[in-house]
N, C-alpha and C positions, 0 to 999 in steps of 0.2 A: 505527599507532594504531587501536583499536577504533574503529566506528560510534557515535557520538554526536549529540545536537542539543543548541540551543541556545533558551532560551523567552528573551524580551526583550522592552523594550520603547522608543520614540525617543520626541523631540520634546514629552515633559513625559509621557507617558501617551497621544498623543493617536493613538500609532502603536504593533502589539503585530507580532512578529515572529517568525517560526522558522526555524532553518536546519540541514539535517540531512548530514551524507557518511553514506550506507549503503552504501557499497561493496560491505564483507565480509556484509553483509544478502540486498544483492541477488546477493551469486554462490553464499551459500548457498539460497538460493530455485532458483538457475539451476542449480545440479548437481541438487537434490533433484528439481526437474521437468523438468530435461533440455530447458531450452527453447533455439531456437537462436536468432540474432541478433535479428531485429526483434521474435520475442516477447518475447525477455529484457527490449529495451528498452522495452514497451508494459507488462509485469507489474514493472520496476523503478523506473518511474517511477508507479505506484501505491500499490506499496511505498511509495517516500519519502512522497510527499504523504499516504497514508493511517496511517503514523505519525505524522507532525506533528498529523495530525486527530487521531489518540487521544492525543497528552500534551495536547491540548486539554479532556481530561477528569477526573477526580477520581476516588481512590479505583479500586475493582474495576468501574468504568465501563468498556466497550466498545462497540467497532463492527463492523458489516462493511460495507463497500464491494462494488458491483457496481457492474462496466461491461458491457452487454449493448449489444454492438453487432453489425452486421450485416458484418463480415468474416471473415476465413475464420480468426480466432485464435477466436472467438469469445467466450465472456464471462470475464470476470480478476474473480478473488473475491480480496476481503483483508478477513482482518480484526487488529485493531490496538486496543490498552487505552490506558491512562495510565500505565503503566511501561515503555514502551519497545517493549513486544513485538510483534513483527507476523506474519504467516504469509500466505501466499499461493500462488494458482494459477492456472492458463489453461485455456481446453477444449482448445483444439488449441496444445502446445507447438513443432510442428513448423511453425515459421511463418517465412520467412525471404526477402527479396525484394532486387533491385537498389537501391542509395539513390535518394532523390528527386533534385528539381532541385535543391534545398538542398545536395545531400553527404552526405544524413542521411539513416540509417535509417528507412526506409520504415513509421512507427508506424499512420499516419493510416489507410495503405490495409490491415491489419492486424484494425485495432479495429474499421473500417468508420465511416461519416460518417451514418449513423440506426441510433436505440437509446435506449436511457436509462444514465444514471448514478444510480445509490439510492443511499442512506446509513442503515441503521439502525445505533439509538445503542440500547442497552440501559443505561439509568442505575440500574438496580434497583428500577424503579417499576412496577407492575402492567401498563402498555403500554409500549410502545416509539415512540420518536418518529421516525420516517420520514420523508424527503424523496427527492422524486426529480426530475429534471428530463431534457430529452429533449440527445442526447449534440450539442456544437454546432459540433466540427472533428475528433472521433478521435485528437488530438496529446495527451491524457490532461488534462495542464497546464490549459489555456482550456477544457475542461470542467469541471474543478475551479473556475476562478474564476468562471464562469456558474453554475454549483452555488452557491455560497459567495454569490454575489450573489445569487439570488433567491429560493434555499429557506430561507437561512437570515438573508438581506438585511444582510450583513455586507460592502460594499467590500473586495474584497481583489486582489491580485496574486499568482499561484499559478507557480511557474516548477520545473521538473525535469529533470535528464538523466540519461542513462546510455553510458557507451560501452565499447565491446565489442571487445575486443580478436579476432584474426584466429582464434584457437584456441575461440573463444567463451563464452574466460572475464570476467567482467566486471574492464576497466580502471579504470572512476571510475563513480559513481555519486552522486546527493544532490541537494536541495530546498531553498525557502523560498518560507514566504507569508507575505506582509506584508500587512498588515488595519487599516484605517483607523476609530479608536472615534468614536463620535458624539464630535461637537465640535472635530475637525480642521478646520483652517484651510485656505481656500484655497489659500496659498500652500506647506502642507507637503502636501496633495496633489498639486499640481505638482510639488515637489522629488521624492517618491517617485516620481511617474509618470514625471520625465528620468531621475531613478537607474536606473530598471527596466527602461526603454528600451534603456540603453546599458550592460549589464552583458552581459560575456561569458556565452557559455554555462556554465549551471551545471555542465554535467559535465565542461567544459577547467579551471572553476578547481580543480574537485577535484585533475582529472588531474595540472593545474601545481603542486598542494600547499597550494592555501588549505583551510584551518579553517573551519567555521563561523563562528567570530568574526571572521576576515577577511570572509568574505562577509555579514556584516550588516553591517559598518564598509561595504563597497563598496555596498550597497540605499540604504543611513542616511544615510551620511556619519562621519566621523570624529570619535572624540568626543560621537556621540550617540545610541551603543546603550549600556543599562544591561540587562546580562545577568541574572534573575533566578534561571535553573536548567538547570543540564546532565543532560543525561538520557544515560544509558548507551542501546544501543537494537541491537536479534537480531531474527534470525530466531529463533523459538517457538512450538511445536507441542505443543498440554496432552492432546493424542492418549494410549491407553495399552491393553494389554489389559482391564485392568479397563472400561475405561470401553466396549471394544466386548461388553464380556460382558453389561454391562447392556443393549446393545442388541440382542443376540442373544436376550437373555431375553425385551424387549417383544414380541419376533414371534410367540410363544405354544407350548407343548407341538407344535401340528403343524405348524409350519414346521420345530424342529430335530428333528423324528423323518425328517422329508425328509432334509436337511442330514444325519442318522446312513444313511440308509438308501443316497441316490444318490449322495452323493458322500464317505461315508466320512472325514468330519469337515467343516472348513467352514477356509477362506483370506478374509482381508480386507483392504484395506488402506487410511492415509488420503492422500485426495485433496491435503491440504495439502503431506503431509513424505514421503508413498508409503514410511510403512516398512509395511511385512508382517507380518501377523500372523496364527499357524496355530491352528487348535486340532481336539484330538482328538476322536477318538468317546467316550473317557468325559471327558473336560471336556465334551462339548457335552449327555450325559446329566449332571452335575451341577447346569448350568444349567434341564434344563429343573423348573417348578412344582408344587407339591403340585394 
């Protein structure tokens, strides 16, 4: 089954909820950058949570996420719209460690334990609305819900996994954050904080074949998710020659006479999706200006 989520909501309105498998998301991120185990899992579990952020949005709304921490993976960029799409990257994909004491993928010591996590939203308004908060375990997840609580002072529960099979393809992958709207009850923030306690890891229930829809019924309870929108959801890269040709033209007449002269055309490629793109000596004289 394709990568999809789930938008919803419990308990009258008073709880809003997401829950994504990105499986085939995160292992096409994982071939295109070639990352091996514990980066996969520090950049797929970004991945999930930073799709959920952007169907959180309308329209040609975007984001990008930044986690700049001080580990040797260094910083994981994504960005992610309101239709599903997300693309993503690491600086050092080559990041790979013994499991912790948990059994788990070594994320924490990866991302490093000081840094920041930002969020810019481009809503299509003259500025950009930005938050950022300083990173408060490295594990991706409780960064995200310390984010969520005081940049944006939204209660929420942010949970994500990924596990990675021996060949370093990814096995299961997937997220939910559940987010408490003003006027939640005592008592149904208790029920969600036992539910969320005591839910298996999210990426064994992918593994063992629950839905999204299972996994909200397991945060919820049964009976009291009412699903509002399925969102299809990729890995997407709006990357293209044209679009580096425009960029090749801002550098000006004597950047691309260099670029003709040393190295006899010009190779680029993007950091997101690493495809390559060549161009010649007379494409690189068409671009250049009157």
């Amino acid at each position: 089954m394709s990568d999809y989520l789930l938008k919803a909501t419990a308990f009258g309105g008073d709880v809003r909820a997401y829950a994504i498998n990105s499986t085939d998301t995160v292992e096409e991120a994982r071939t295109r950058q070639d990352t091996w185990a514990t980066a996969s899992a520090a950049l797929g579990r970004t991945l999930s949570i930073s799709t959920m952020l952007g169907a959180m949005l309308k329209g040609e709304d975007k984001l990008t996420v930044k986690v700049e921490g001080n580990g040797p993976m260094g910083a994981i960029i994504a960005d992610a719209n309101a239709k599903g799409e997300v693309r993503g990257y690491v600086g050092n994909p080559h990041v790979d460690f013994e499991s912790n004491a948990q059994g788990k993928l070594d994320v924490r010591r990866a991302v490093g334990t000081e840094g920041t996590l930002s969020i810019v939203k481009d809503l299509g308004l003259k500025n950009h609305f930005t938050g950022q908060v300083p990173i408060v375990s490295g594990e991706i997840s409780e960064d995200f819900t310390y984010y969520l609580a005081n940049s944006e002072q939204v209660p929420s529960a942010v949970g994500a996994g990924v596990l990675v099979n021996p060949d370093h393809s990814i096995l299961a992958a997937g997220g939910f954050i559940v987010q408490m709207m003003p006027g939640a009850s005592e008592e149904t923030i208790a029920q969600i904080e036992e539910k969320v306690a005591n839910v298996p890891p999210i990426s064994k229930l992918i593994q063992d074949g629950k839905q999204p829809e299972e996994i909200l019924e397991l945060l919820l309870g049964e009976g009291n998710v009412k699903v509002h929108e399925r969102l299809a959801v990729q890995f997407s890269c709006p990357c293209s020659k044209e679009r580096l040709k425009t960029a090749i033209q801002s550098l000006g007449n004597e950047e691309i006479d260099a670029m003709i002269r040393e190295d006899h055309g010009a190779t680029a490629s993007c950091h997101f999706c690493n495809e390559i793109y060549k161009f010649t000596i007379d494409e690189l004289r068409e671009l250049k200006t009157e």
